[in-house]
C-alpha positions as a LaTeX table, in Angstrom:
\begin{tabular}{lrrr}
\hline
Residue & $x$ (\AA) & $y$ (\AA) & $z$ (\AA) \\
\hline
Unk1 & $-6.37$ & $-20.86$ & $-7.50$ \\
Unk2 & $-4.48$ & $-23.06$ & $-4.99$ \\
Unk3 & $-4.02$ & $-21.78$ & $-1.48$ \\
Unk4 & $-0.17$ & $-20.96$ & $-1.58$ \\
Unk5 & $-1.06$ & $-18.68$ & $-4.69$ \\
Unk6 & $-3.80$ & $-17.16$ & $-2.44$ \\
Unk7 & $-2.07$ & $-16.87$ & 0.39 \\
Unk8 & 0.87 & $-14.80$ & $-2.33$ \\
Unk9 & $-2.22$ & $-12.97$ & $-3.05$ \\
Unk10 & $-3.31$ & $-11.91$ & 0.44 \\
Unk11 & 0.77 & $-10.91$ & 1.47 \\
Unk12 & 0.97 & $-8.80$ & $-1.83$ \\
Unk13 & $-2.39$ & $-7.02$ & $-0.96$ \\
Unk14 & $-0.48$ & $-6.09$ & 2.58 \\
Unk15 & 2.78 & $-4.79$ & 1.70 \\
Unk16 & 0.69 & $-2.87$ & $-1.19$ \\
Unk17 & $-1.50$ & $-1.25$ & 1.07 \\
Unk18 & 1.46 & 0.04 & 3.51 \\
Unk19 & 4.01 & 0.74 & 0.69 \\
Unk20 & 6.71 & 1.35 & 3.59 \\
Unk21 & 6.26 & $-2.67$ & 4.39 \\
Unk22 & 10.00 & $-4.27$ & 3.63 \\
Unk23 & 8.46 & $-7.72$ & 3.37 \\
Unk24 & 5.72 & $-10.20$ & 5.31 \\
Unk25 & 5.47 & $-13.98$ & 5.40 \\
Unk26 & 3.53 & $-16.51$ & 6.89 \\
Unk27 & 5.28 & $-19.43$ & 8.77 \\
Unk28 & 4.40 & $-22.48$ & 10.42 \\
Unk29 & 4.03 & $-22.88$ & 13.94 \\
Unk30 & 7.07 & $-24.99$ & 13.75 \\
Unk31 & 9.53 & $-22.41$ & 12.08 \\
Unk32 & 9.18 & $-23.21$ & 7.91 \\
Unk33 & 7.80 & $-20.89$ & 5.49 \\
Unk34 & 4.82 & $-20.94$ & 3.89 \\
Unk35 & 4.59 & $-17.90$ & 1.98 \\
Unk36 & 6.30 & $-14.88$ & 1.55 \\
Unk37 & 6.63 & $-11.42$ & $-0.14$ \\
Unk38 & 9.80 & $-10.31$ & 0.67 \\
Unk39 & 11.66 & $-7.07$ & $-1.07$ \\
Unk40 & 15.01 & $-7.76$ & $-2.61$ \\
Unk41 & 17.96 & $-7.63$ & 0.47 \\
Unk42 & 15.93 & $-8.93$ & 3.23 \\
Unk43 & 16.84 & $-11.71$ & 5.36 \\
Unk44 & 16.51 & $-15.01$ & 4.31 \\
Unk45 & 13.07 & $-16.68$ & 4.65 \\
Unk46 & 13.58 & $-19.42$ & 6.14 \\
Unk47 & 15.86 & $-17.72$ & 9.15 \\
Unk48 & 12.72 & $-15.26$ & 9.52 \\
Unk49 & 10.26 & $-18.33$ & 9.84 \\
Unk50 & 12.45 & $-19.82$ & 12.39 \\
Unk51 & 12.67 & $-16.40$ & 14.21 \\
Unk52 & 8.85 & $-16.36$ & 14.06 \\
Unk53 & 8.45 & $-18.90$ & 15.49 \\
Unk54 & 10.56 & $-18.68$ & 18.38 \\
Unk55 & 9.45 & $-15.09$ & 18.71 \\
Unk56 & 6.08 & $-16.83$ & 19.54 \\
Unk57 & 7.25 & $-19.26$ & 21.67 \\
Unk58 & 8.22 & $-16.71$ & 23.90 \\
Unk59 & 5.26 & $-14.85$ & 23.47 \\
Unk60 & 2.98 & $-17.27$ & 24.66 \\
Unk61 & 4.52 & $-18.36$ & 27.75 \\
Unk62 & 5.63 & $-14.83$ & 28.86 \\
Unk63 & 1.61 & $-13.81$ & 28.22 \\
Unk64 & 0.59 & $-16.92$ & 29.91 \\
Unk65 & 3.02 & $-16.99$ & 32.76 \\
Unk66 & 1.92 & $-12.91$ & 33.23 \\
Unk67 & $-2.07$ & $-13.79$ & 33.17 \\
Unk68 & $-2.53$ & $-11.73$ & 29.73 \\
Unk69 & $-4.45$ & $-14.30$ & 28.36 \\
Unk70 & $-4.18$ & $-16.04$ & 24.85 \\
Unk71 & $-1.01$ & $-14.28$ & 22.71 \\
Unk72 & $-2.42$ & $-11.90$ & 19.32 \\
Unk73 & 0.68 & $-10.36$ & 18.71 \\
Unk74 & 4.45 & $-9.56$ & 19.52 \\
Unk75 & 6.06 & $-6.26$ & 18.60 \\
Unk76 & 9.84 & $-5.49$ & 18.55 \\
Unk77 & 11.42 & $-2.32$ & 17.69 \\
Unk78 & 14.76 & $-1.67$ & 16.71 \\
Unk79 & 16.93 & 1.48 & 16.16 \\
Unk80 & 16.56 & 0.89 & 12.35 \\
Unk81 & 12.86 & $-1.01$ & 12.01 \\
Unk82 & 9.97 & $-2.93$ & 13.65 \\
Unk83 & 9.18 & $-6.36$ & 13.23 \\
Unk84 & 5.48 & $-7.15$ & 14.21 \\
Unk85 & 4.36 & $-10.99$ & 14.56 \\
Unk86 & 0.47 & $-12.04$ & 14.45 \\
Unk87 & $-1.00$ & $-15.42$ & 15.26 \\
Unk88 & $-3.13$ & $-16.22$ & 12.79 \\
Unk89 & $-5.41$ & $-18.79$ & 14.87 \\
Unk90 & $-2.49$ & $-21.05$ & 16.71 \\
Unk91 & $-2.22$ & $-22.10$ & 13.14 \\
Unk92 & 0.63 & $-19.80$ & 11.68 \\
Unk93 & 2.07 & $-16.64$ & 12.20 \\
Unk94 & 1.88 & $-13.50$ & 9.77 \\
Unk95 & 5.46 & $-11.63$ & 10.33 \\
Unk96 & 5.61 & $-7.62$ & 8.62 \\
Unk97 & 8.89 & $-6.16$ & 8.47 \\
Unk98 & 8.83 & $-2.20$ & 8.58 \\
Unk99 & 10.98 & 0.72 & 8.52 \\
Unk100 & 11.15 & 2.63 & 11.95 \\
Unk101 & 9.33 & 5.19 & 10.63 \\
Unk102 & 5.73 & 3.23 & 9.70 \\
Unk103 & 2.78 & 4.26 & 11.07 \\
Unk104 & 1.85 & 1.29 & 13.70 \\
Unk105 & $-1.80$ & 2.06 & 13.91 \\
Unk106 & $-2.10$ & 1.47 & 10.18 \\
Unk107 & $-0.15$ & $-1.90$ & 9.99 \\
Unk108 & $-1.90$ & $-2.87$ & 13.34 \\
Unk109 & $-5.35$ & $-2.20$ & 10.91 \\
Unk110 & $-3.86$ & $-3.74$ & 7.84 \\
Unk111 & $-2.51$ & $-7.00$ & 9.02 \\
Unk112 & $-5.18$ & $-7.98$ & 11.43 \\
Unk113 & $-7.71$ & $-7.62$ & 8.19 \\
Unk114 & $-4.48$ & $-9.25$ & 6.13 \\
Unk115 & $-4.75$ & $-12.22$ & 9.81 \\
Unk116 & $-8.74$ & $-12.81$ & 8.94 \\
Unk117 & $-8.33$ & $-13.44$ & 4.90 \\
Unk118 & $-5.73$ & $-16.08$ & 6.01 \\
Unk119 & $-7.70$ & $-17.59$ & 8.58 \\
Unk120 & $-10.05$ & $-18.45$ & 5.82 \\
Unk121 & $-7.28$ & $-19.57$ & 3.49 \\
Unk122 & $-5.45$ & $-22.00$ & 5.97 \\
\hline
\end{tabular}
């Protein structure tokens, strides 16, 4: 099996085991997709890559410039969903998109597991 198809395999696994999960992907440091598993109506991958990467960005200097030490995740909420964003060893960044209503201790679980099977992927 060739990585991208594993990595397909690892983002399926995800969204199955939080059903509420709209979509995840897995971008680049640099903003370009490398995998996704996106439900049908969600944004564009390559604008959420690029997003992901920014998101990051901004991340790491605001937890560097504050003295929190090396960036693990960012977490937005919105009045209709949460994005959550996971660095996945400086190497890439796991993005979930979720309903409002998802239990955030169980995709905080689930993705950091979902972080580790990519680590030894990429």
């Amino acid at each position: 099996m060739s990585k991208q198809e594993q990595i397909q395999v690892v983002l399926a696994g995800l969204n199955a085991a939080v059903p509420e999960i709209k979509g995840s992907l897995l971008a680049s440091l640099d903003g370009m997709p490398i995998a996704y598993a996106l439900k049908v109506g969600t944004v564009d991958p390559a604008r959420i890559a690029a997003m992901t990467a920014t998101a990051l960005s901004v991340g790491k200097r605001t937890s560097e410039s504050l003295g929190a030490g090396t960036l693990q995740e960012v977490h937005f909420a919105g009045t209709e969903g949460r994005i959550f964003v996971y660095t996945v060893a400086g190497r890439a960044a796991l993005t979930v998109v979720t309903p409002m209503d998802t239990n955030v201790g169980l995709i905080g679980l689930e993705a950091r597991d979902m972080v580790n099977k990519l680590l030894a992927i990429i």
